[in-house]
C-alpha positions in Angstrom: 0.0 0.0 0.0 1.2 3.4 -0.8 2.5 5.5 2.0 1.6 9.4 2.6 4.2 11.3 3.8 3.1 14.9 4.8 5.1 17.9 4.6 6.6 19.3 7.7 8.7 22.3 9.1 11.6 19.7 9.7 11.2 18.1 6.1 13.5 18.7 3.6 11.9 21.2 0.8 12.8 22.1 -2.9 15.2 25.0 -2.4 17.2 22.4 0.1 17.0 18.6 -1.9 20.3 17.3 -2.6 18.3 16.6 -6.3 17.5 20.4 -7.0 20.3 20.6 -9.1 18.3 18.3 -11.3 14.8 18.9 -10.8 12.1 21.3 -11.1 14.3 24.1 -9.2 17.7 23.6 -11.1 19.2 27.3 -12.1 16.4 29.0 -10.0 17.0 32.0 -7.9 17.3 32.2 -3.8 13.8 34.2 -4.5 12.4 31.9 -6.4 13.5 29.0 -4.8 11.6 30.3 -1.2 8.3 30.3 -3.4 8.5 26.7 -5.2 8.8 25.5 -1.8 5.0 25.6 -0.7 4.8 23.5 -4.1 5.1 20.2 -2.7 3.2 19.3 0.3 2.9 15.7 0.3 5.1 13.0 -0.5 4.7 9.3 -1.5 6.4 5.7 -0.5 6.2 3.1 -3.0 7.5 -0.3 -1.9 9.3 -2.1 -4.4 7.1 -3.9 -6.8 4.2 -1.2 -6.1 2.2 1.0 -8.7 2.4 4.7 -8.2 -0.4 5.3 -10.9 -1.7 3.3 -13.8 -2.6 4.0 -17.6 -6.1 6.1 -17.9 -6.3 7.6 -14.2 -6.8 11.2 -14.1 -4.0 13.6 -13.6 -4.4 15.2 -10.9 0.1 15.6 -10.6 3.7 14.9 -11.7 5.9 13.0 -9.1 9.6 13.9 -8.5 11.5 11.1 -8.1 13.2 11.7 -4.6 15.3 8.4 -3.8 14.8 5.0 -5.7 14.1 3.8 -9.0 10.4 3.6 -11.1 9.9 2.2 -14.0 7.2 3.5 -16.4 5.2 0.7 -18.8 2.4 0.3 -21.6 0.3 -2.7 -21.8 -0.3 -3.8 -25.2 -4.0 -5.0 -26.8 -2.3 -7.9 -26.4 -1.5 -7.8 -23.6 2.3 -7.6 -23.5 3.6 -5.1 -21.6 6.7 -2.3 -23.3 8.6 -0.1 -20.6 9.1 3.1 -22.0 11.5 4.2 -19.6 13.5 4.1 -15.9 13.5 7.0 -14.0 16.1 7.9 -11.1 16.5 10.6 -8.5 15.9 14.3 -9.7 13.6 13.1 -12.9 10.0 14.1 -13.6 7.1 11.1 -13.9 3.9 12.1 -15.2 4.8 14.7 -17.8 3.3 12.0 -20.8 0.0 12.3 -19.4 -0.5 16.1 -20.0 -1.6 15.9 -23.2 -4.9 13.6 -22.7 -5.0 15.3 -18.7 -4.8 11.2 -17.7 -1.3 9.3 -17.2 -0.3 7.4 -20.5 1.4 5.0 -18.9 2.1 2.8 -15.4 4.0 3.7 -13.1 6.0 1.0 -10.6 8.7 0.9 -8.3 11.7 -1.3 -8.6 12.9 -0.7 -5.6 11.5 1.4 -2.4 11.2 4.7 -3.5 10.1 8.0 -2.6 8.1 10.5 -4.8 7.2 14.7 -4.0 3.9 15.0 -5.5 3.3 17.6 -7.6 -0.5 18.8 -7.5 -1.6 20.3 -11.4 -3.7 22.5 -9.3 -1.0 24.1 -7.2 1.8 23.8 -10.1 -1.2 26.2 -12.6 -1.5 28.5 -9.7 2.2 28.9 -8.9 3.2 29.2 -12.1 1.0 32.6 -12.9 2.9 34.0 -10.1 7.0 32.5 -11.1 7.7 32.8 -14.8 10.9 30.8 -14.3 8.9 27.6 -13.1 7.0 27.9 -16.5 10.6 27.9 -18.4 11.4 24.6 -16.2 8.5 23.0 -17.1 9.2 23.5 -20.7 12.8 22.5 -20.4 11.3 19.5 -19.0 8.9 18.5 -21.9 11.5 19.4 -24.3 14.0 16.6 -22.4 10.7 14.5 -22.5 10.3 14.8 -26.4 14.5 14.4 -27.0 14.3 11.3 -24.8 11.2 9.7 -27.0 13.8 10.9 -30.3 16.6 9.3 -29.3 14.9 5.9 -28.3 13.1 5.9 -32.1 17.0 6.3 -33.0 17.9 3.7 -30.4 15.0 1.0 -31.5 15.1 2.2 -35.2 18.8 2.2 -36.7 20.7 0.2 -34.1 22.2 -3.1 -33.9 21.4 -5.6 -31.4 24.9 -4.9 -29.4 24.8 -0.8 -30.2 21.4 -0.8 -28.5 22.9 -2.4 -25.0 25.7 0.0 -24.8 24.0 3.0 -25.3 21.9 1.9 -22.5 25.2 1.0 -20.3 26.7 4.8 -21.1 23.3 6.6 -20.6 22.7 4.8 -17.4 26.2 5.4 -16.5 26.3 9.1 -16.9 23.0 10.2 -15.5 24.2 8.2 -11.8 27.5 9.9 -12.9 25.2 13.4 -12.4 23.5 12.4 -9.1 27.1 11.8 -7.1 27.0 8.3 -8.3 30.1 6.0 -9.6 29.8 6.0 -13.6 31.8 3.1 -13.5 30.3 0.6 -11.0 26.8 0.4 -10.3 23.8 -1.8 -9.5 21.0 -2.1 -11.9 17.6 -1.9 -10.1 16.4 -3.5 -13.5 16.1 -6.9 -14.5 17.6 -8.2 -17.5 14.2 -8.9 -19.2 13.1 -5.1 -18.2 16.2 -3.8 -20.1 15.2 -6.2 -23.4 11.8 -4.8 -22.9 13.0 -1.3 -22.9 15.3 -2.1 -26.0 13.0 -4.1 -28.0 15.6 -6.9 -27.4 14.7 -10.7 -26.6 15.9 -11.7 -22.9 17.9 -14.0 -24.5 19.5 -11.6 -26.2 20.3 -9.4 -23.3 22.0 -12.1 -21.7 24.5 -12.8 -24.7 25.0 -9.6 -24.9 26.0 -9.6 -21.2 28.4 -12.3 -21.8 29.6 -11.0 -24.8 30.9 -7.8 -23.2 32.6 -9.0 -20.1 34.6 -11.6 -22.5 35.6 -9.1 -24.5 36.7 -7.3 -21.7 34.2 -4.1 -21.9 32.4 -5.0 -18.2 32.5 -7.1 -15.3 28.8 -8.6 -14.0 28.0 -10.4 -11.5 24.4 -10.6 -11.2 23.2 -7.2 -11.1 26.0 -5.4 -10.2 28.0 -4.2 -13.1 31.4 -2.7 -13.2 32.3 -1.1 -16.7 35.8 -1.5 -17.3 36.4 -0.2 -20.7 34.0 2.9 -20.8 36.3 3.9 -24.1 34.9 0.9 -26.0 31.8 0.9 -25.0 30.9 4.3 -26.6 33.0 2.5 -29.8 29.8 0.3 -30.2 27.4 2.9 -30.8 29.0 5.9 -31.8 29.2 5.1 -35.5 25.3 5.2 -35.4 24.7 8.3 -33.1 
């Protein structure tokens, strides 16, 4: 069951998150920073395995992605199910929904995480009064529309191999950006989540897996990966970028 967390004095608040450098407040006055924090007065605990919201509810807010990992997913007529992306501290969930004003996607945790809920309400009213949180929201669309153009690129014009190290050096830099290792890490996402996300068979992903630590590119042991020869992984790819 989802958790509420209310807002207190003592809580932490926008203009002092370790992840406003990425988020909604990034490049945001001392001024403005005081006003975005009455925007967030609630926030959400997802236990690991648990939906924050589901294809067709309304939307009523964004979540910003305070600690842990969600992955967002469509479910097919067919029932198959096609993640669409895996969202880490400092990132934006919701934002595909705004079009329709109802979430275009699920929403699940894969691990415990913590969310700041956004209200639409409260973001519309705050906004008429701080013309900078209107140019972040747009910055944030914008990175929402480049993401969905590069994985057309990704899925499109990319080689089985190209597609798994672009995912490696993507991962790698945005933990690289939140204070993480770029270079050793743990993926909170299973290997058939990552060939789901690639359009690759799990088969696949685990060859690929192999392939790479014998040619010396990473070290893997389970789900913790180490990569060792950075260099050659962007080698893969980079005649297709």
């Amino acid at each position: 069951m989802l958790t509420s967390i209310p807002i207190t004095e003592m809580s932490p608040r926008c203009s002092t998150c370790a992840m406003g450098q990425l988020c909604l407040p990034v490049g945001m006055s001392q001024q403005d920073l005081a006003k975005m924090d009455t925007l967030v007065q609630e926030r959400i605990r997802v236990h690991k395995g648990e939906t924050l919201y589901r294809m067709g509810d309304p939307l009523t807010a964004v979540y910003a992605v305070r600690f842990g990992t969600l992955k967002t997913h469509v479910t097919t007529e067919d029932g198959r199910s096609q993640i669409t992306g895996f969202h880490l501290p400092g990132e934006i969930v919701g934002l595909d929904g705004l079009g329709e004003m109802q979430h275009a996607s699920d929403a699940a945790a894969l691990e415990d995480t913590e969310v700041c809920v956004v209200r639409m309400s409260e973001l519309q009213s705050l906004s008429a009064d701080l013309p900078s949180l209107q140019q972040q929201f747009l910055r944030l669309m914008g990175k929402e529309i480049t993401h969905d153009q590069l994985m057309l690129v990704t899925l499109g014009s990319m080689r089985a191999e190209e597609r798994l190290a672009a995912f490696l050096i993507n991962l790698s830099e945005r933990l690289s950006a939140r204070g993480y290792s770029a270079s050793e890490f743990v993926m909170r996402m299973s290997r058939e989540e990552i060939g789901s996300y690639l359009g690759l068979k799990l088969e696949t992903v685990s060859r690929l897996f192999s392939r790479f630590a014998e040619a010396g590119l990473i070290q893997i042991r389970q789900r913790h990966v180490k990569l060792v020869d950075i260099d050659g992984i962007k080698q893969l790819y980079s005649r297709s970028c």
